[in-house]
N, C-alpha and C positions, 0 to 999 in steps of 0.2 A: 838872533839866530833862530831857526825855525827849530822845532821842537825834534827831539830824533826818534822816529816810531818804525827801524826796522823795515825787513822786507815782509814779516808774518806778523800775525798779531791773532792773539784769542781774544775774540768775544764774548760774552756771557750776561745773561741777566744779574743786575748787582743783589737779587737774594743768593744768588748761586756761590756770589764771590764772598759777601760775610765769611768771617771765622776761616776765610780759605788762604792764610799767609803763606803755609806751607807750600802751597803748592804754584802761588804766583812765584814764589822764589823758585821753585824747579822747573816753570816757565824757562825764568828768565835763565835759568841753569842750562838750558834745552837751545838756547839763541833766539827766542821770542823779544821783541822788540818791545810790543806795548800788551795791557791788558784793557779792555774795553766793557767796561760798565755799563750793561746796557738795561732801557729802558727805566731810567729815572725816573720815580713817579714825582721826588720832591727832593730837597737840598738833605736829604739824612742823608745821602749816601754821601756824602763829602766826609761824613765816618770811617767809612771804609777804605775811602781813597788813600783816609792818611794811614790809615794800619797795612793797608798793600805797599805803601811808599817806604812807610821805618820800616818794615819786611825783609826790603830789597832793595838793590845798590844799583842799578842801572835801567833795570825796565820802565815803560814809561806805563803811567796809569791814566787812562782816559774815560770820562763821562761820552757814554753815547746813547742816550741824551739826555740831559737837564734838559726838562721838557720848560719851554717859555709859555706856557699857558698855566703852569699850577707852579714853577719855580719864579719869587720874585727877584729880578735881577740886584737886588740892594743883597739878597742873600747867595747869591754867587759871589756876590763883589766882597763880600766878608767873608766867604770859603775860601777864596783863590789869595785873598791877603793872609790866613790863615799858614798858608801853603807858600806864603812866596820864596820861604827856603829853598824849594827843590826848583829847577828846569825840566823836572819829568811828570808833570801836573801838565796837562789838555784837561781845557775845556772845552768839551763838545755840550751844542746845544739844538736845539730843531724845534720844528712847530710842532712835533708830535702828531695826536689824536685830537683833535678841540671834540670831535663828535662824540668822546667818551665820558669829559672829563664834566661833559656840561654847559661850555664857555659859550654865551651870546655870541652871533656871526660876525665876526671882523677877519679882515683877509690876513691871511695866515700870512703873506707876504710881508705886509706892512708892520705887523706883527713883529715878523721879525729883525725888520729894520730897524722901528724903536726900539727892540731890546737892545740889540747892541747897543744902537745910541747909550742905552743906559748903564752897559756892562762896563767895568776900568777894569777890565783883561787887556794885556799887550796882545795886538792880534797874533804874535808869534806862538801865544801860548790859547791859541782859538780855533775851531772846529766846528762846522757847521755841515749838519744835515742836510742832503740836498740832492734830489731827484728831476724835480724839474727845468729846462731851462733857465729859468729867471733866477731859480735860488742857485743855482750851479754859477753862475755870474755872482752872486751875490756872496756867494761864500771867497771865490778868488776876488772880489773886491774888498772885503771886510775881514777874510781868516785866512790863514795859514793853511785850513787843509778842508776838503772837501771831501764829507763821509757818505756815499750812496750806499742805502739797505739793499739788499734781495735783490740784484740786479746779475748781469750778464758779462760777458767780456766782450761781448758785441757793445753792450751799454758803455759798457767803463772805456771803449775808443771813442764812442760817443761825447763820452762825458769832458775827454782830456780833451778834443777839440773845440769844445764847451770852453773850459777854463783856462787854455793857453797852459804856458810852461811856468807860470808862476804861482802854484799855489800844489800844496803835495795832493793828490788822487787815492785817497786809502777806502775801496768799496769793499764792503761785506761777504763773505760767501758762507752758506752754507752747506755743512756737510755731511752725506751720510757712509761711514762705513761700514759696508752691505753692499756685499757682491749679489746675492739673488735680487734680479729686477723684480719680481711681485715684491717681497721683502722692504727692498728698499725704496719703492717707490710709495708704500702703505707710510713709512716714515716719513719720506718728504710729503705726504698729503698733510699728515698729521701736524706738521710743523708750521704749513702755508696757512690752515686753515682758517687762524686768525685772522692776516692778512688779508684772507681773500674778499674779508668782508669790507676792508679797509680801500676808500675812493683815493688816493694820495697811492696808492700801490697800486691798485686796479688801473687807475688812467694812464698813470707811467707803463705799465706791461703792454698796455693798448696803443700808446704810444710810438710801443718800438716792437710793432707786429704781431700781438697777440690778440687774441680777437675770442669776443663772445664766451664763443664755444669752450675756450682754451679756458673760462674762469669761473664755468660751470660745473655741476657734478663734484665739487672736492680739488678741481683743476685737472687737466689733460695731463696726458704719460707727455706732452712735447713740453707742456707749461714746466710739469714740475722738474725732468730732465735738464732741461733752461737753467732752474733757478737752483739747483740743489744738485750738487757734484756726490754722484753716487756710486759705491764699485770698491774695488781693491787701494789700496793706498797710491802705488802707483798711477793710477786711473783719477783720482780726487787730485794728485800731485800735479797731475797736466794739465787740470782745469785750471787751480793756481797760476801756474806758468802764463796759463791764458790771457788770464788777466794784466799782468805786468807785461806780458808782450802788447794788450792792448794799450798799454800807457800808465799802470797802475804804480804807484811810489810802493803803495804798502797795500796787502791784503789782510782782512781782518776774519781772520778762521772762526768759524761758530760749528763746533761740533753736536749734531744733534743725533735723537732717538740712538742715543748708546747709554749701554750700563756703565764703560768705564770710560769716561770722556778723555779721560788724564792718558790711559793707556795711548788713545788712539792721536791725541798731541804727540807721545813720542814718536809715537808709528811716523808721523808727518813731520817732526823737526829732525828726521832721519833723512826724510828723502828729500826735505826741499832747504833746510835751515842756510847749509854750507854750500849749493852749488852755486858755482860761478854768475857772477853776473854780465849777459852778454847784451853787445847792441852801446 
């Protein structure tokens, strides 16, 4: 049975989540489905997974991502045996960054095919990073759910017809709430900035219409609009909605540039947790 990650889900960098039971528990108190560990530099956070899991009693805990360039798949394969108590353990994995970490040029594709090859994860309990064509195939060939970063709800109908009806669709959004457009659009610059340096995000944006211009200067008022749901909670709620009317299983929330991240989850498992599911 495929793993169950809800219609919402928080993401967060895994320093953010350390020491943070409490609050994954009010998560999952909130009707948050999964929590999402993100950017793995290496197998420690398989630490944390498990103190977020004995925490709490239903939410699901996900790595996004055990990077397969600096995590050795022998040491996933001993995390997830570690773990194989619970059914609320994903394993998300992805090529990452190779340009950061150092790694001599091999196609990140291939890459990723050997890993699995070499991962003894049931795919039920698998998750794979995936932006471009081939890995978007690769992920509903080989995993259970297909994780796209920083993308659109233009993207994620892209993506579903990408992958067919077999495999779950859970793409990333982020969020700012912050009703004044200078305000909040200073924030989503802040937050892209990383990225913007990043060719694996750059070619995909380019990919699906964005051009040049749009990834210059900090990124465009259209670019960062696009990628970063900004405004009143109701306003961040409809983008969500967007998504899942473009085909999306689950959305994986990343609250960014706030003081109280916690506060503005409940803002959001208010408006979007319980409504109805239509279609």
């Amino acid at each position: 049975m495929t793993v169950e990650l809800g219609r919402y889900g928080v993401w967060g960098l895994v320093s953010r989540w350390a020491g943070r039971e409490e609050a994954a528990a009010e998560l999952e108190e909130l009707g948050y489905g999964t929590v999402w560990l993100g950017a793995s530099p290496d197998g420690s956070v398989l630490t944390t997974v498990s103190a977020l899991l004995d925490a709490t009693d239903e939410i699901t805990v996900a790595t996004g991502i055990l990077n397969v360039w600096t995590t050795p798949a022998a040491e996933v394969n001993d995390g997830y045996r570690a773990l194989a108590w619970t059914d609320r353990f994903l394993v998300g994995i992805g090529a990452g960054h190779r340009e950061l970490v150092g790694e001599v040029y091999h196609s990140p594709y291939q890459k990723l095919v050997h890993y699995l090859d070499e991962l003894d994860v049931p795919r039920d309990r698998l998750a794979l990073a995936a932006l471009g064509p081939r890995v978007l195939r690769l992920a509903a060939a080989r995993t259970s759910v297909a994780h796209p970063y920083l993308v659109t709800p233009e993207y994620t109908a892209h993506a579903r017809e990408t992958v067919g009806a077999g495999v779950l669709l859970a793409p990333e959004q982020h969020v700012v709430l912050e009703e004044d457009p200078s305000r909040a659009r200073e924030l989503g610059r802040e937050a892209l900035s990383f990225y913007l340096g990043l060719p694996n995000y750059t070619r995909n944006w380019l990919r699906h219409g964005f051009t040049e211009d749009d990834l210059a200067g900090g990124g465009s008022d259209r670019l960062v609009d696009a990628l970063v749901a900004w405004g009143s909670v109701e306003t961040v709620a409809r983008r969500l909605r967007e998504h899942h009317e473009a085909g999306a299983d689950h959305v994986a929330i990343q609250v960014v540039g706030a003081t109280d991240e916690l506060r503005g989850l409940r803002d959001l498992a208010a408006a979007v947790i319980d409504e109805p599911v239509l279609g």
